[in-house]
C-alpha positions in Angstrom: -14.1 -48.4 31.3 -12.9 -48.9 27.7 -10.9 -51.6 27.0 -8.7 -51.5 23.7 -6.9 -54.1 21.6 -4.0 -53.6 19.2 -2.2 -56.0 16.5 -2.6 -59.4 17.1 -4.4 -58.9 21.1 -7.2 -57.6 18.6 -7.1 -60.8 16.2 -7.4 -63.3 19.2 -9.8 -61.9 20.8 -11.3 -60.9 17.9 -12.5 -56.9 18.7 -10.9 -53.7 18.5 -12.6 -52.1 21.5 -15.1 -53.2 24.4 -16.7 -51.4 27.0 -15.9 -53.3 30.0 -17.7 -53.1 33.9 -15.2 -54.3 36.3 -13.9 -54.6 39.8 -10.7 -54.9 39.3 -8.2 -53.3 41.1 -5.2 -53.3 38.8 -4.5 -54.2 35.7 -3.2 -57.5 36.4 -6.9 -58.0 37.8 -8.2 -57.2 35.2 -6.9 -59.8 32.9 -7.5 -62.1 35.1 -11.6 -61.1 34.3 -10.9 -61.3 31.5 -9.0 -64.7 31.1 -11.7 -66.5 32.7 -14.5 -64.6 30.3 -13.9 -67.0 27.5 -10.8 -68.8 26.2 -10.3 -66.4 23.3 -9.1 -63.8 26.2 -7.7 -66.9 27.7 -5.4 -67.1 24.6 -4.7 -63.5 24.1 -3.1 -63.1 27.9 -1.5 -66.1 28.1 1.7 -64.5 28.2 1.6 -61.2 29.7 5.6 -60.3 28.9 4.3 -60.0 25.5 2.2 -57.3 25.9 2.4 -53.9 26.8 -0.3 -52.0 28.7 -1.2 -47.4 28.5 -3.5 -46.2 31.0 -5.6 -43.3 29.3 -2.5 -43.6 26.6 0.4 -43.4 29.2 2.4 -46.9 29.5 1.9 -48.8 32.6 3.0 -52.0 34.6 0.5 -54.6 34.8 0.3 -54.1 38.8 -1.1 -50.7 38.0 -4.0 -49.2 39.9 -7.1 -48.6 37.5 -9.0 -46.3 40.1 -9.8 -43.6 38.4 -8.7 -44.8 35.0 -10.9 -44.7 31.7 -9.4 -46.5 29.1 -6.9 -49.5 29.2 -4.7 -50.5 26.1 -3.2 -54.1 25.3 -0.9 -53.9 22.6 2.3 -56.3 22.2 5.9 -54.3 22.3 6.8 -52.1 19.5 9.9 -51.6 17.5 11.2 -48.6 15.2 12.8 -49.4 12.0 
């Protein structure tokens, strides 16, 4: 599946987009790969009620089912101004 990064999820980890092969059975599973990839991943999920997360671009929870799913986006909250 593709994985995405926005704003500063995209500076710690330090890519915009990855293709990822996982196992995962939710989102929340999935971070967890990904935490314990490397500790830039580590450092982007620390905190996980600063982010936001769109299955193929629709906004999910992070206990989420990915069967099925194609592309995953991290991105903190937004705000309008």
């Amino acid at each position: 599946m593709e994985v995405l990064y926005f704003a500063w999820v995209r500076e710690r980890i330090g890519l915009p987009r990855e293709t990822v092969e996982t196992q995962a059975a939710t989102v929340a599973d999935l971070v967890e790969e990904l935490k314990a990839r490397e500790e830039r991943y580590n450092a982007a999920f620390t905190d996980l009620s600063a982010l936001r997360v769109a299955l193929d671009q629709e906004l999910a929870d992070f206990d989420a089912r990915l069967e099925g799913v194609r592309e995953v986006a991290f991105f903190p909250p937004m705000t309008g101004g």
